[in-house]
C-alpha positions as CSV (number, residue, x, y, z in Angstrom):
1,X,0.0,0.0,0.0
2,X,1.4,3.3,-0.7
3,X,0.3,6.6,1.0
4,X,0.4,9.0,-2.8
5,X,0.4,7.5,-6.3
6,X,1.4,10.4,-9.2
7,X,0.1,9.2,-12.6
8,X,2.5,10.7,-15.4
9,X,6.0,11.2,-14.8
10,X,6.3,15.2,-16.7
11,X,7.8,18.3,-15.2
12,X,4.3,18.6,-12.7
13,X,4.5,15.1,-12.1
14,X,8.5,15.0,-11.4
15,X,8.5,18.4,-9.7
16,X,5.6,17.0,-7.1
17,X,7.0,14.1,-6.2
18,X,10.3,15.5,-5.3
19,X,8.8,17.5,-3.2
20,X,6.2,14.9,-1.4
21,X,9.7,13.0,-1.6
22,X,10.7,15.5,1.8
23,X,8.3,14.0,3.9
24,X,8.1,10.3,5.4
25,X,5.2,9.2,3.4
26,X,5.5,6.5,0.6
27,X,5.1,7.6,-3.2
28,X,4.8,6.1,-6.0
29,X,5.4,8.1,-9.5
30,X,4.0,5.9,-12.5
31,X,4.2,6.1,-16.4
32,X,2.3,4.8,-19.3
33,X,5.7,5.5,-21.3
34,X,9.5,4.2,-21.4
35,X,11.1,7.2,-19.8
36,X,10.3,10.4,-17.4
37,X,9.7,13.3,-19.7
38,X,8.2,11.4,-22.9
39,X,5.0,13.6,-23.1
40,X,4.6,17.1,-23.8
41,X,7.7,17.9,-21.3
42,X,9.9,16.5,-24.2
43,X,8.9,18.6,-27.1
44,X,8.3,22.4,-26.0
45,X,9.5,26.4,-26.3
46,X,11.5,25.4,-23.2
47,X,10.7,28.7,-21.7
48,X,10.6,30.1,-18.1
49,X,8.0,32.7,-18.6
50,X,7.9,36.6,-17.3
51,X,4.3,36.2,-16.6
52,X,3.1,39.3,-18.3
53,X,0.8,37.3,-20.5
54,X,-1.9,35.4,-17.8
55,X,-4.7,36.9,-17.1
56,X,-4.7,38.5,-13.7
57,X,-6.8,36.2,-10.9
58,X,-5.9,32.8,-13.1
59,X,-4.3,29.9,-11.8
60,X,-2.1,30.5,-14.6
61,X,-1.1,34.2,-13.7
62,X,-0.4,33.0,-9.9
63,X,1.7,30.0,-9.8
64,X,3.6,31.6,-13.1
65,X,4.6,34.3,-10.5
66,X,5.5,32.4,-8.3
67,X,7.6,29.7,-9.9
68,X,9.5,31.8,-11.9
69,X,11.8,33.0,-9.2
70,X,12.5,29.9,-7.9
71,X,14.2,28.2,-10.8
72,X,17.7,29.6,-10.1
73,X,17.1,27.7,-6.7
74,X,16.3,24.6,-8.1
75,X,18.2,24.4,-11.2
76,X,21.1,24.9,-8.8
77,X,20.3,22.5,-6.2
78,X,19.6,19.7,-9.3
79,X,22.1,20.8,-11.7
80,X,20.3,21.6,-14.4
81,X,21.4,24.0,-16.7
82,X,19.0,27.5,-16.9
83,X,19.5,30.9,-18.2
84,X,17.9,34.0,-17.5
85,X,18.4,36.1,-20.3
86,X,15.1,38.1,-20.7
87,X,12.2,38.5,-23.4
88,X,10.9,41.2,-25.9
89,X,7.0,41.0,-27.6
90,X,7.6,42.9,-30.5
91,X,4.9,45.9,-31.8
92,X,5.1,46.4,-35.1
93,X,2.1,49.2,-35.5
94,X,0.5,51.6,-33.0
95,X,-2.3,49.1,-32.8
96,X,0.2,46.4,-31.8
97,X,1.5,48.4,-29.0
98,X,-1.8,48.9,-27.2
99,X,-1.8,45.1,-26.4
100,X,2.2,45.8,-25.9
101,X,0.6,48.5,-23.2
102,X,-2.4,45.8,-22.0
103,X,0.5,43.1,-21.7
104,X,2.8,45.7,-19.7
105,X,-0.4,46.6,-17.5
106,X,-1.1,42.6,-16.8
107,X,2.9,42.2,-15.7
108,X,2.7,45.4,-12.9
109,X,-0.3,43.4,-11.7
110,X,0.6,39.9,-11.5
111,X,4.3,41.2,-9.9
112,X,6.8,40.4,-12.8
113,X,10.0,42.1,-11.8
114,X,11.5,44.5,-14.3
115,X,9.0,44.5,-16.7
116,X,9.2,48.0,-19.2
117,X,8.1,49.2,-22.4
118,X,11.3,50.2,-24.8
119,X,11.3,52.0,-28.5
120,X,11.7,50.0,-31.4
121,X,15.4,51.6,-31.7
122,X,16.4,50.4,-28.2
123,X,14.9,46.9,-29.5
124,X,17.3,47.1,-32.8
125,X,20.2,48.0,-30.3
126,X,19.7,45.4,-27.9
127,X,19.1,43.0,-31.1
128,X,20.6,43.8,-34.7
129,X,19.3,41.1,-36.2
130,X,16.0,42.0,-35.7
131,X,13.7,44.5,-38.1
132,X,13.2,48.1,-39.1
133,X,9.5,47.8,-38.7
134,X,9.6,47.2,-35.0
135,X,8.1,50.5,-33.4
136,X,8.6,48.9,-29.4
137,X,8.5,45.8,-27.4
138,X,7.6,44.8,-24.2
139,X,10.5,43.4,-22.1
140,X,10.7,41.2,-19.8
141,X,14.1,41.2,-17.7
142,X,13.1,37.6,-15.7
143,X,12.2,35.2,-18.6
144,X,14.5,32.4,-19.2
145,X,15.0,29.3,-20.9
146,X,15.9,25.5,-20.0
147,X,15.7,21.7,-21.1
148,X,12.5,21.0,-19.6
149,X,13.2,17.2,-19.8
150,X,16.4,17.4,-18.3
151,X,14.3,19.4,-15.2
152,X,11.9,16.8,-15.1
153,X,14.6,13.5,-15.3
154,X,16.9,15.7,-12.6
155,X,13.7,15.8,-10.7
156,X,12.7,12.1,-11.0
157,X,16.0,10.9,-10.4
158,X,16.2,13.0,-7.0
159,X,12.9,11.9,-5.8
160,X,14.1,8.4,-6.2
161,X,17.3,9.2,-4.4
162,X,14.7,10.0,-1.5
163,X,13.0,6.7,-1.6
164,X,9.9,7.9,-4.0
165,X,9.5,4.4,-6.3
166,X,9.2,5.2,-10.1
167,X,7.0,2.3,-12.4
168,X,8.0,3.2,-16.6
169,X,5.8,1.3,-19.1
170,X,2.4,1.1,-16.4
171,X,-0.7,2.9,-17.7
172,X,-3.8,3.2,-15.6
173,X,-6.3,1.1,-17.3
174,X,-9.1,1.6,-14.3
175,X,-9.2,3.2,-11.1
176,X,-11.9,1.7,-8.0
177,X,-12.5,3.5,-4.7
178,X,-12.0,1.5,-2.3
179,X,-12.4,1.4,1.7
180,X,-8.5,2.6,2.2
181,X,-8.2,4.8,-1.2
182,X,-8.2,3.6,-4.3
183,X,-7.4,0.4,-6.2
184,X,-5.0,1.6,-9.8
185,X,-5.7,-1.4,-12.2
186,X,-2.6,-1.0,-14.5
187,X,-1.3,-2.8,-17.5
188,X,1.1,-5.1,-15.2
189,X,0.1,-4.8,-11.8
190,X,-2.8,-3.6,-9.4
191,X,-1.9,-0.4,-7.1
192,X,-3.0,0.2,-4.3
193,X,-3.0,3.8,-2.6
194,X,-4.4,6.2,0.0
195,X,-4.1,9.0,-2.3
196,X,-4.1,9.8,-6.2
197,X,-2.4,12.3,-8.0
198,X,-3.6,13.1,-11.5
199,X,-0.4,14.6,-13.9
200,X,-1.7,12.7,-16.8
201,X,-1.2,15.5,-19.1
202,X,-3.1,14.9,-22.1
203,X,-4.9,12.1,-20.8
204,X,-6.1,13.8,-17.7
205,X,-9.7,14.2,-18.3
206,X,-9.5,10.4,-18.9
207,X,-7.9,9.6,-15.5
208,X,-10.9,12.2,-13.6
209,X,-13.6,10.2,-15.5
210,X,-12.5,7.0,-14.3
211,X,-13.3,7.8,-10.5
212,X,-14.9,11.5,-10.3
213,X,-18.7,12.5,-12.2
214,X,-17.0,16.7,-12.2
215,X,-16.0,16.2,-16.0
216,X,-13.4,18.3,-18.0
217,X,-12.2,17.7,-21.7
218,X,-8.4,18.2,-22.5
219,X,-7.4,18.8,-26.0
220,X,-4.0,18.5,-27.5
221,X,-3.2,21.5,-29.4
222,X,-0.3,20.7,-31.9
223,X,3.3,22.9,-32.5
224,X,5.7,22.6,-35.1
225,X,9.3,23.9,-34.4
226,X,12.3,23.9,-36.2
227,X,16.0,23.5,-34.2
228,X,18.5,25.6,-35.9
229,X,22.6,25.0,-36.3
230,X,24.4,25.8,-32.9
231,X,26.5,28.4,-35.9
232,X,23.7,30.5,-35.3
233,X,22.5,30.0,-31.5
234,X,23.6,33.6,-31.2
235,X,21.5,35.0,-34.2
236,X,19.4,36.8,-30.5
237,X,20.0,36.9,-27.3
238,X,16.4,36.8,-26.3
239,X,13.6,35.4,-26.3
240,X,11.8,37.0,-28.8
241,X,7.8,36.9,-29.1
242,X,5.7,38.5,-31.5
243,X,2.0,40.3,-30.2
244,X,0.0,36.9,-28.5
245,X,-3.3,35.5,-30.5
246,X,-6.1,33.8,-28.9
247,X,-4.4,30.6,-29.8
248,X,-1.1,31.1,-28.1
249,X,2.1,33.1,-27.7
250,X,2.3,33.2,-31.7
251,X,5.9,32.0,-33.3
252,X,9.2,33.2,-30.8
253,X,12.7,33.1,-32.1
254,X,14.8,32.0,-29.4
255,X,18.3,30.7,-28.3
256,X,18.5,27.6,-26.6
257,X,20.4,26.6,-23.5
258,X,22.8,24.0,-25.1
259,X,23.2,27.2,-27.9
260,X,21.2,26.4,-31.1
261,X,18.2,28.7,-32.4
262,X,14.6,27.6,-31.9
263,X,11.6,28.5,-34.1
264,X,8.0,28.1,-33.4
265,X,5.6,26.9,-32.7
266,X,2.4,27.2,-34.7
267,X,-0.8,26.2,-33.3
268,X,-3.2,23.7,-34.1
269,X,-6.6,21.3,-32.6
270,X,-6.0,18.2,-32.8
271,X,-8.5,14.9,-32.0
272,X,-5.4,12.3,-31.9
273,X,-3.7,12.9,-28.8
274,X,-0.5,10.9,-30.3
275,X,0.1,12.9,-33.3
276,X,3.5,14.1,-33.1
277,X,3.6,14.7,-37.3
278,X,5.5,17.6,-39.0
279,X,4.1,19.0,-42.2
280,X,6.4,20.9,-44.9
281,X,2.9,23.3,-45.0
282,X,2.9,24.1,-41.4
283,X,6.6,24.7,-41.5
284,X,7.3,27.0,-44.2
285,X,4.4,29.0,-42.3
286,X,6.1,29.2,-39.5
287,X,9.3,30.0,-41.6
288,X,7.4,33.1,-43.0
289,X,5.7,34.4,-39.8
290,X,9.1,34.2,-38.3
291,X,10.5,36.6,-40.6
292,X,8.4,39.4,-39.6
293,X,10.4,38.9,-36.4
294,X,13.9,39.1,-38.3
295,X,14.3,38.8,-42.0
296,X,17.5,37.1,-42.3
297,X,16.7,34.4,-39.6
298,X,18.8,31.4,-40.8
299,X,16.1,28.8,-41.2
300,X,18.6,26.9,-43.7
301,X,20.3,25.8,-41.0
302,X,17.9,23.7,-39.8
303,X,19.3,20.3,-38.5
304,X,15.8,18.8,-37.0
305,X,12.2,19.5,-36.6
306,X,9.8,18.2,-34.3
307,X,6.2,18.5,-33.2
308,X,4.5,18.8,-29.5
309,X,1.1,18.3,-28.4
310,X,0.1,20.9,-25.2
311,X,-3.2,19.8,-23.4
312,X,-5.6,22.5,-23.7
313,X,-8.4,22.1,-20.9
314,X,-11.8,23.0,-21.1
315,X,-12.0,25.4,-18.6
316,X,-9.2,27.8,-20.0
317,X,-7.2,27.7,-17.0
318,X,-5.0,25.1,-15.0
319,X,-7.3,22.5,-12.7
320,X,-5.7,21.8,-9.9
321,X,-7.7,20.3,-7.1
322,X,-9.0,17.9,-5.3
323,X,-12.0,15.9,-6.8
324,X,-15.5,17.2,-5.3
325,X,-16.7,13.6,-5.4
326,X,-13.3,11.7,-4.9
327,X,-12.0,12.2,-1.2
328,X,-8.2,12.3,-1.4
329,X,-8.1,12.0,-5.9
330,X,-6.2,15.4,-6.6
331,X,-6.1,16.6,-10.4
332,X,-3.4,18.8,-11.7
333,X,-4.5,19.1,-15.1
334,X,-4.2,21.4,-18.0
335,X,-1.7,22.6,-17.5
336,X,-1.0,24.0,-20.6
337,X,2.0,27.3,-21.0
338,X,3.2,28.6,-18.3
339,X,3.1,24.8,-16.5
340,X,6.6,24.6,-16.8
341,X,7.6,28.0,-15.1
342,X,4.8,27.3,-12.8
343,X,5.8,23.6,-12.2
344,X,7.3,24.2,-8.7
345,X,4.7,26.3,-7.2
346,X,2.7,24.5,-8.5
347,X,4.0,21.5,-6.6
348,X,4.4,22.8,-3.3
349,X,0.7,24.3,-3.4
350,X,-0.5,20.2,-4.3
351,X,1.7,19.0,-1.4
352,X,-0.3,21.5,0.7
353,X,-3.5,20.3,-0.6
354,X,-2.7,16.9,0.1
355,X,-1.8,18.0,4.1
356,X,-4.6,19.6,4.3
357,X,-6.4,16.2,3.6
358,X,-4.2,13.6,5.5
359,X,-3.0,16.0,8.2
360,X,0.4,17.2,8.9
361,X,3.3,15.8,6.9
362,X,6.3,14.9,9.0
363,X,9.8,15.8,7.4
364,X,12.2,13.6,6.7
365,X,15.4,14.2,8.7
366,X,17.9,13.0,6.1
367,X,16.0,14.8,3.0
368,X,18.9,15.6,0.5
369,X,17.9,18.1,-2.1
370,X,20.7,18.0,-4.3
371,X,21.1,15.3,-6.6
372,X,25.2,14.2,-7.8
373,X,26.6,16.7,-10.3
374,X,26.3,15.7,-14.0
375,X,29.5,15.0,-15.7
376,X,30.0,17.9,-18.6
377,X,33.2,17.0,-19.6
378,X,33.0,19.9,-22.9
379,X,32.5,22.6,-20.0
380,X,35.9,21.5,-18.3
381,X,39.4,22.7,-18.2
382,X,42.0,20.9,-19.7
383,X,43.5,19.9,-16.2
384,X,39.7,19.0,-14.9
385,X,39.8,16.4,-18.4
386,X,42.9,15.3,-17.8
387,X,42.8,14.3,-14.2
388,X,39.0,12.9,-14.9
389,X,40.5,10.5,-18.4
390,X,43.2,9.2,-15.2
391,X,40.8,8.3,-13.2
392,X,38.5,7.0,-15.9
393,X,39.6,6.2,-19.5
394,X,36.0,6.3,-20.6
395,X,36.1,9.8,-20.7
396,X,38.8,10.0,-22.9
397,X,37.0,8.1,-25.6
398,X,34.2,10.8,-27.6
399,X,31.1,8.9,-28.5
400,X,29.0,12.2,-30.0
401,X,31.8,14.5,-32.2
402,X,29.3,17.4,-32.7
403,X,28.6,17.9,-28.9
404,X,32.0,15.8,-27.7
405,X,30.3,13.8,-25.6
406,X,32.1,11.3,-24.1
407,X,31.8,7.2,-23.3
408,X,32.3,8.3,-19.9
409,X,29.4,10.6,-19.4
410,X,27.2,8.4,-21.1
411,X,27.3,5.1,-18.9
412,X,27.4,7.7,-15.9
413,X,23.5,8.8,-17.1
414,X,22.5,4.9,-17.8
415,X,23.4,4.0,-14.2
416,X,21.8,7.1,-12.3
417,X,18.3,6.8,-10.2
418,X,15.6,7.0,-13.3
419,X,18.7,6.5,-15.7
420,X,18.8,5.9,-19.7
421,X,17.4,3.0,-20.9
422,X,16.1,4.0,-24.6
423,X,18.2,5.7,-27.1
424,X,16.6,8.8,-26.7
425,X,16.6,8.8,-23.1
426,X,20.4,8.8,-23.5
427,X,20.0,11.9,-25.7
428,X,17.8,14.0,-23.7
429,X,20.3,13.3,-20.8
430,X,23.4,13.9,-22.2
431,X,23.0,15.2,-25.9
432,X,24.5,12.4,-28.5
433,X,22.3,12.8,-31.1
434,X,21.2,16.5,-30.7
435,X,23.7,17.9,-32.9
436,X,24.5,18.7,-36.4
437,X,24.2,14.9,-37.9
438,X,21.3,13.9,-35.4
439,X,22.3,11.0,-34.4
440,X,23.7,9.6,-37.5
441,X,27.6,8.5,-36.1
442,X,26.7,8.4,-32.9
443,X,23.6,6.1,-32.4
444,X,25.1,2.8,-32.9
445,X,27.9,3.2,-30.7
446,X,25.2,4.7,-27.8
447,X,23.6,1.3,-28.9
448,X,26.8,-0.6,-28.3
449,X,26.8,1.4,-24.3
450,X,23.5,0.9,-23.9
451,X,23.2,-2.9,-24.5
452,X,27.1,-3.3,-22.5
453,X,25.8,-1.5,-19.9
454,X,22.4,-3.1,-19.2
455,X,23.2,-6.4,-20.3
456,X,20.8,-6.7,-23.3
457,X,21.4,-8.1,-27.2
458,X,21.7,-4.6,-29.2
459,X,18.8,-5.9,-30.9
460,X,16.6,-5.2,-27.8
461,X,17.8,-1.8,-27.7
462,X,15.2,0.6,-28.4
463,X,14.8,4.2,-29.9
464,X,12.4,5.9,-27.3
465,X,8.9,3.9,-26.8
466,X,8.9,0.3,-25.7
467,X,8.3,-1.1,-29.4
468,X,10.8,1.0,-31.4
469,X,13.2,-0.9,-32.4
470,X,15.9,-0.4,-34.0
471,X,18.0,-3.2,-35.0
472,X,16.0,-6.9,-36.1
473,X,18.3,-9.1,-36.5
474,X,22.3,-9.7,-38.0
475,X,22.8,-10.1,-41.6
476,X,24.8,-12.6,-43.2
477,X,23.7,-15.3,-40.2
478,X,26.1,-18.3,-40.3
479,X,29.0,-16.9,-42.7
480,X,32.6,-16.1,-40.7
């Protein structure tokens, strides 16, 4: 029996059970997929967001406030890497800067720090590369950006350093009240729990209707981005919005953290809540729209593009709750842009909740919020390499040549709490794969670790989800 059951193992999912992880109660954090991260965590803007653009009185526009000053915190504490480097929405007409103005009006009141209104020439000299047109911007001094699944795998991995258990592969099929909580009938095993935690993302409204008659629809609202060359992760500084639509933040030109250029996203409903397709249509949109931003932006350098699916809720604002019919079933759903910036207020404000129902949580007295530093052997000195290869000749040996990531590195992330099983899991925890050839020197000899390293045939090796393999067999069976 265990005292809190999380279904879905995202940023909100990651982020609340490291912090239930604090207090002597036992927690279980369950997945339908092969990894932590694997849902809409994975494939995002990646942004820590000002808070300028939430409605005033939402759920949205508080915990955005809120957990957007406690990333340095965090990202410290789990050595993740973050960046705060600011935000412009660009105006490019005097009708544009009255929603500039209404935007600047919503960040005074839900307390962004910093926030200001600049000319379009202070714009052009904070950021050449951007256009003539541009008659202001709003800026935002606070916003920042981040991996969000490296957050969410740093978070995992410390909750199961403090003794939270983590099930990959286990969807919820059914859930049954029963006398002591509730029963989770899952794909391998039953579940049994005092308390339920609902972070299913996009499936959300399907885990509420399983136990609670207060219904809510989710639906996945599709972007398309394009990842840029790291030659021109410098092409801005910023992160760079154009005016919001009632759809979204509208496409953003941005750096990201490991230093290539993002592009995106469009927006679009969806009814299939797996469809992670790009189309060339949707693209070269988002090509053109970004060009109002900045005409020369180098979308020839394009090295990947990818699709995510954000869950869109009903009731246009984040659900976060207990059940009014479901004594101790606790939804934290919707949670659509700003969830990520809002993930750890978000977290603490569901671990209050849940006190509030079981009474008061006891601390643990050996709690250890810091998880072991990552290995970044690129980021080191020459002496820090050469007195790391001594101790370890893994590390001399570079698996990934466009990000020099090292053997070394890579069986360190495989043998972590919540470590790399999947091919991809090894590139969303320590880039081979995210570079300039995607994968395409790199993955075998990542296959070669992984299989070494876990004991498997390379033929059981998989990309990402539990059926994609990559390898089927050997060629040329029976000839020497």
């Amino acid at each position: 029996m265990f005292d809190v059951a999380i279904i879905g193992a995202g940023v909100i999912g990651t982020s609340i059970a490291r912090e239930l992880s604090r207090y002597e109660i036992k927690v279980v954090l369950m997945d339908k997929e092969n990894d932590v991260s694997n849902g809409t965590t994975k494939a995002n803007s990646a942004i820590i967001h000002g808070g300028y653009d939430t409605k005033p009185g939402t759920q949205m526009a508080k915990f955005n406030s809120l957990g957007n000053p406690m990333f340095d915190q965090i990202c410290d504490e789990l050595d993740v890497e973050y960046k705060r480097i600011g935000s412009f929405v660009l105006a490019f007409s005097e009708e544009e800067m009255k929603t500039v103005r209404t935007l600047y009006q919503q960040g005074i009141e839900n307390n962004v720090k910093g926030v200001e209104i600049i000319s379009g020439d202070k714009v052009r000299e904070m950021e050449p590369n951007l256009n003539q047109s541009i008659v202001g911007a709003l800026h935002a001094p606070t916003c920042g950006i981040i991996n969000p699944w490296e957050l969410a795998i740093a978070q995992a991995e410390n909750a199961a350093e403090n003794g939270v258990e983590i099930l990959l592969n286990t969807q919820v099929l059914d859930i049954q009240k029963t006398m002591t909580g509730y029963r989770l009938m899952t794909n391998h095993q039953e579940i049994n729990s005092r308390y339920v935690i609902n972070c299913a993302g996009l499936h959300a409204d399907h885990i509420n209707n399983m136990v609670s008659q207060d219904r809510f629809v989710i639906t996945p609202r599709r972007g398309q981005y394009f990842v840029l060359d790291k030659s021109e992760g410098g092409f801005v500084n910023k992160v760079v919005f154009q005016c919001p639509t009632k759809l979204g933040k509208g496409i953003l030109i941005t750096p990201t953290v490991h230093g290539n250029l993002l592009l995106g996203p469009d927006a679009q409903d969806m009814e299939d809540k797996e469809n992670l397709t790009t189309t060339a249509e949707n693209l070269k949109i988002i090509e053109e729209i970004a060009r109002k931003s900045a005409a020369h932006v180098p979308a020839h350098k394009v090295i990947t593009t990818y699709a995510g699916l954000r869950a869109e809720p009903s009731t246009k604002d984040f659900i976060i709750g207990e059940a009014k019919d479901a004594k101790g079933f606790i939804n934290v759903a919707g949670i659509k842009s700003p969830g990520l910036t809002s993930s750890p207020a978000i977290a603490k404000h569901v671990v209050n909740i849940l006190g509030g129902i079981i009474g008061e949580l006891k601390e643990k007295d050996d709690y250890n919020p810091r998880r072991k530093r990552v290995v970044r052997f690129d980021q080191l000195s020459d002496v820090e390499k050469a007195q790391l290869i001594k101790k370890d000749a893994r590390f001399g040996r570079i698996i990934c040549r466009c990000e020099s990531i090292t053997e070394g590195e890579i069986v360190d992330i495989i043998h972590r709490k919540a470590g790399a099983t999947t091919v991809d899991g090894v590139k969303r925890r320590a880039r081979p794969g995210t570079g300039r050839c995607q994968g395409g020197f790199c993955a075998p000899r990542v296959m070669e670790i992984l299989a070494k390293e876990l004991g498997k045939d390379m033929d059981e090796i998989v990309k990402d989800s539990k059926n994609s393999y990559i390898l089927t067999g050997k060629t040329n069976k029976g000839k020497k």
